[in-house]
N, C-alpha and C positions, 0 to 999 in steps of 0.2 A: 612600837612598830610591828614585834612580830605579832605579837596577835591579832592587829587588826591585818594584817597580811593571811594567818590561818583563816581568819573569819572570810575574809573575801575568797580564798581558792577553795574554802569547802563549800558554800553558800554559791559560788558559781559553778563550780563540781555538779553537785546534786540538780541545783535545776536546771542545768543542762541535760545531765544524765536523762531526765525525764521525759527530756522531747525524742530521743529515742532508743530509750531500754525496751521497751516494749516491742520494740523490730523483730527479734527473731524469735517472738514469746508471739505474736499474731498468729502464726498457723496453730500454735496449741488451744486461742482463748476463741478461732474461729468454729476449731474442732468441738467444746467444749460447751459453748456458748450458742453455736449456730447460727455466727457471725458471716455474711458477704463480705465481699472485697470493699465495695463502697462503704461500710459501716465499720471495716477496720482501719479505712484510713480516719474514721472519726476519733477514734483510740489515740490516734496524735494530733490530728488539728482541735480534738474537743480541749486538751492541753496546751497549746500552741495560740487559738482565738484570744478567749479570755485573757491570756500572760498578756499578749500586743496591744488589746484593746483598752485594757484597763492602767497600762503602765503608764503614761500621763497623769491620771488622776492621781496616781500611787505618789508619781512621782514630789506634787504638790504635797499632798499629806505628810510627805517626809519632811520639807522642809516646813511645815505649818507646825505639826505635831511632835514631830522629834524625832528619832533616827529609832531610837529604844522601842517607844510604842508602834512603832508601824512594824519593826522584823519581830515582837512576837508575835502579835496579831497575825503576819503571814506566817511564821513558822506553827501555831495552834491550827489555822488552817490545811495547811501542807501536810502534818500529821495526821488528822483528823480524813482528809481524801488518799494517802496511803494504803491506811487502816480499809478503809471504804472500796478501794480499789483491790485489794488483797482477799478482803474476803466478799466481792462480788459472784454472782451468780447468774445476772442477766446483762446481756448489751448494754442496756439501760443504766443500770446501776453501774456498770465498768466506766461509761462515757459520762457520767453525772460525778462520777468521783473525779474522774479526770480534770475534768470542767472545775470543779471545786480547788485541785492543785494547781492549776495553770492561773485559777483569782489571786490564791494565798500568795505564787509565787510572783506576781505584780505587786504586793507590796513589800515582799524578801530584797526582790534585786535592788530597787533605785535607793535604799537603805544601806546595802551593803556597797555600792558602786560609791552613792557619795559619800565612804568612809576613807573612799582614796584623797578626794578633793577637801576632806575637812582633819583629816588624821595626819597624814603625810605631806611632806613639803615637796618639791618641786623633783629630784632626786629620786628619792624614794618613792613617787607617784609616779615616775616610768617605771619602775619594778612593778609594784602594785597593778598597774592594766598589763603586763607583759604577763604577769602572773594568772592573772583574770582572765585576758584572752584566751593563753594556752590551757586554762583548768578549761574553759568550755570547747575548745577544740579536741583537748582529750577525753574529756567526756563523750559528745558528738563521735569518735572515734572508737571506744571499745563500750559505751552504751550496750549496740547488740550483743557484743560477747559475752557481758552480765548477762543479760536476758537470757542469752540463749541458755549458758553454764546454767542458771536459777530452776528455765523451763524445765530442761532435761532430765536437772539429778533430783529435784527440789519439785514445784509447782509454779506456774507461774505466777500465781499471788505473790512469792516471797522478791517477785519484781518490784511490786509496790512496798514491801517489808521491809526492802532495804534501805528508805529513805530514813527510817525510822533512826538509826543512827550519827545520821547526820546532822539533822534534825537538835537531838541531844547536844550533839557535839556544839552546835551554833551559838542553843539556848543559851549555853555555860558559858560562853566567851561576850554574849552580847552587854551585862553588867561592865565589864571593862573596855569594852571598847564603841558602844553604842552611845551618844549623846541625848539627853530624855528632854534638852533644850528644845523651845519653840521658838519658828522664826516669826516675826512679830510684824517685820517689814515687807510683805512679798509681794503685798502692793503697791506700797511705797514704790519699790525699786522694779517695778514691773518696764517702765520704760528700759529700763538698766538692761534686763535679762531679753526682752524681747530683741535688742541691739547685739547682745551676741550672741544670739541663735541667729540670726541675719549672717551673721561674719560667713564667708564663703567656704572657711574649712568644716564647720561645724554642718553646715548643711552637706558637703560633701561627706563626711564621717557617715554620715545615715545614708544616704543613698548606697554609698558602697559596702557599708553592712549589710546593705538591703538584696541587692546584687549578688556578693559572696552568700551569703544563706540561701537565696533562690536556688542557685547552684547547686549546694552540696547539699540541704537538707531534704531533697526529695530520693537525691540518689541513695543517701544512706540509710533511711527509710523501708525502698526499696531491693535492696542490695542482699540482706541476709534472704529475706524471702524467694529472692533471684537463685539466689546458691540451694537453697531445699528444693525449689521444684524442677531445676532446671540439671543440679549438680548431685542433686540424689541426698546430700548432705543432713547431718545431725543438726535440732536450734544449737546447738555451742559451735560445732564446726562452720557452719554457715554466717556466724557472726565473728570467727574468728581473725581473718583475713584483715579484720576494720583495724587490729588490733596495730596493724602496721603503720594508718596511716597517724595512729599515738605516738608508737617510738620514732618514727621521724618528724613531728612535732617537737618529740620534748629533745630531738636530736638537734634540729633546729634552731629552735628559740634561743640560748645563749647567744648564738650570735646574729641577734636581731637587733639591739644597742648597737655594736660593732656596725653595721652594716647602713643602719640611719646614719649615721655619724661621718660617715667614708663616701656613703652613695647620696644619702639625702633619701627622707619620706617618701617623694616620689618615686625612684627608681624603686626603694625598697619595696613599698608597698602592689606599685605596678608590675614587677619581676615576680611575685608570691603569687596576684592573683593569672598571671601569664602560667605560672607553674601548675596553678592546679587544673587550668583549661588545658595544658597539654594534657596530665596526667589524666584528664578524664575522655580526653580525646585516645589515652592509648590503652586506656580499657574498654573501648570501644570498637577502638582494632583487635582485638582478642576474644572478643565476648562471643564469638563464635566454637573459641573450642572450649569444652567442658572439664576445663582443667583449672585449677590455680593457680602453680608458680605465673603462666603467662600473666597475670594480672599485678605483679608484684610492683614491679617499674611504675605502672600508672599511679597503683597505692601509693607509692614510696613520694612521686612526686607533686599529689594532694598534700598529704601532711604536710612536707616542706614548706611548699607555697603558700599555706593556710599559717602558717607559724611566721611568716614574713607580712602579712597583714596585720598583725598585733598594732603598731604602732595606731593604727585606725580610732582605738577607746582612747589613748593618754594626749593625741595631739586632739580632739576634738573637746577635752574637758577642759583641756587648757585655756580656751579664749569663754568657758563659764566661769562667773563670781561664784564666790563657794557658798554664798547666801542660796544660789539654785542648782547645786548641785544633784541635791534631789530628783528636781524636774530635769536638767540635764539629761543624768542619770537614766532616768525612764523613758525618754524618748529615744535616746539611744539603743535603748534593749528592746524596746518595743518595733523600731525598726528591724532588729534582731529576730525578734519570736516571730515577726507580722512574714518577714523572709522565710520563716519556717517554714509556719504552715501554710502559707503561698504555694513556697518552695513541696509541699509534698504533695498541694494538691494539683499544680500545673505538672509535674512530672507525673502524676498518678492520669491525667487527662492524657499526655500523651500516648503515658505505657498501654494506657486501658484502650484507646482507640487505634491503635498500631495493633496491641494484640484482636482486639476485634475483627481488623481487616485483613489479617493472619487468617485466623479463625476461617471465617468468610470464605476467604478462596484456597484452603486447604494448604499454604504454605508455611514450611519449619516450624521451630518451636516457637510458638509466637509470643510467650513471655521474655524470650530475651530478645526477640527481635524491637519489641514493644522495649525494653529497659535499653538496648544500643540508641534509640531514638531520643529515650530522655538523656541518654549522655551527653550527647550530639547538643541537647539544647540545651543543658547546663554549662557546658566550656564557652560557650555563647554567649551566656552573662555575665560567666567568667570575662571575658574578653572585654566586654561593655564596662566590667566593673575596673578593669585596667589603665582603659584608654582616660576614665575619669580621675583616675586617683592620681594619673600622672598630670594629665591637664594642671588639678586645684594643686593638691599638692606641693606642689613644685612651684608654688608662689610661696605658701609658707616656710618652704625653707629657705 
């Protein structure tokens, strides 16, 4: 159990970390590179594409091929676009690396996800996504602050350097807890699997992953970059701030079992994403003065609510056979990345066109006026992603 437990929080760790370490390392590789704003947000959706589009296919190969073969083949790749990323030189080569870790890591995840539904029993597979959830939630959360800390005192290559230990770390666990079996029946039991991906929680599970990422992943994206040009701030201090909506995460999460159990999925899952649309609504209200502490409250109560959606991965694997967990797997995460880089390029359309009409008629800072606007429309989806979870939900329990 533990190891394949380590295997899953580092393996969602890292490619999480991925979709935004790069946040507050952007103004150094724009500086450096003589990157635009439109070609930096390529820097995460060229990582984020690939991961979503490809994670279906991934996810079948896991269960055709074996759980073994398919995470080294992504982890050989995810190294290899590190490496490439680290020591790039032009846009080109920086966004081509990228591209290349956002493939390897389509076939990482649905690998490591269905080790919960084939490792673990019923028990211990609510620890295991509880676990999984909140490693990608903390990652997504102090991402920037790596970056920034790497950019500052380091280069920012050693942003992509740092996968490289993870990387290791996985390799060595995958012999033990990775299954190198192929599944023989997938088409046989194809009627089986298409039945319960039908089932109404499972389709509700992706949608509202879909929703929660639309949300948070554009704002945090944008958010370190907000704090440099707006707050005058250092890459490390600018991504520091994120660093809060981690400890109220991991402040959180224990009592997420506690609180299914008491309230039921529904409320639980609809009160978190309620929490993070306030909390983004009341950085919103503040985003006007150039300070910090005022943003702390909104932080605090993102993490919260983001750590009360966990239950989202382990109720929706549950009505999968563990013959597709694989394919599961991958659709689930793919709704996940696909909310990413959605998520940062519909925020990025907002901020960019609010700041434009800034711009235009000569009023305030028009990057934060343009980043209060993407708030404003991510508590939005938040809210939509609420009203849904409560709806489905709340039959399954």
């Amino acid at each position: 159990m533990v190891p394949t437990l380590v295997v899953i929080a580092l393996g969602g760790f890292v490619t999480s970390l991925d979709n935004n370490i790069v946040a507050a390392g952007v103004p150094s590789m724009a500086r450096e590179l003589g990157l635009g704003l439109d070609e930096l947000q390529w820097v995460s959706i060229g990582y984020m594409l690939p991961f979503a589009a490809l994670l279906l296919v991934a996810g079948v190969l896991v269960d055709r091929l074996g759980q073994a073969r398919t995470l080294v083949a992504g982890l050989i790749g995810f190294g290899i676009g590190a490496v490439a990323g680290g020591f790039a030189t032009t846009g080109w080569v920086l966004i081509g690396a990228r591209v290349l870790q956002g493939t390897a890591a389509a076939f990482m995840v649905p690998g490591l996800l269905s080790l919960l539904r084939t490792n673990l029993d019923s028990r211990q597979r609510a620890i295991g996504a509880t676990l999984w959830t909140a490693s990608l939630a903390v990652a997504l959360a102090v991402g920037p602050t790596v970056g920034g800390l790497l950019s500052e005192y380091l280069h920012w290559g050693w942003i992509f350097f740092s996968n490289l230990p993870f990387v290791a770390a996985i390799a060595l666990l995958v012999p033990v807890t990775a299954s190198g079996e192929r599944n023989h029946g997938t088409r046989l039991r194809a009627r089986t699997m298409l039945e319960a991906f039908g089932q109404r929680v499972f389709i509700a599970g992706l949608l509202v992953q879909l929703l929660w990422g639309l949300g948070v992943s554009g704002v945090f994206f944008f958010t370190p970059l907000l704090h440099q040009d707006s707050l005058g701030l250092s890459p490390l201090m600018a991504g520091l701030p994120l660093v809060l909506v981690a400890l109220a995460i991991m402040a959180a999460t224990p009592a997420v079992p506690w609180a299914v159990l008491r309230f039921g999925p529904h409320w639980t899952v609809a009160v978190g994403l309620t929490g993070v649309a306030v909390g983004l609504v009341a950085v919103a209200l503040v985003n006007h003065i150039p300070e910090i502490p005022p943003r702390i409250p909104g932080l605090l109560l993102i993490g919260a609510g983001s750590a009360l959606t966990t239950p989202l991965t382990s109720f929706a694997l549950e009505v999968v056979p563990g013959e597709h967990a694989g394919t599961a797997s991958g659709l689930l995460t793919a709704s996940r990345e696909l909310s990413g880089a959605v998520g940062v390029a519909l925020i990025g359309v907002v901020l960019t066109t609010v700041r434009t009409e800034h711009l235009w008629q000569g009023e305030g800072p028009a990057l934060a006026t343009g980043y209060t606007a993407g708030l404003y429309t991510a508590a939005a989806l938040e809210l939509a992603g609420a009203v849904l979870a409560f709806a489905v939900f709340r039959r399954r329990d």
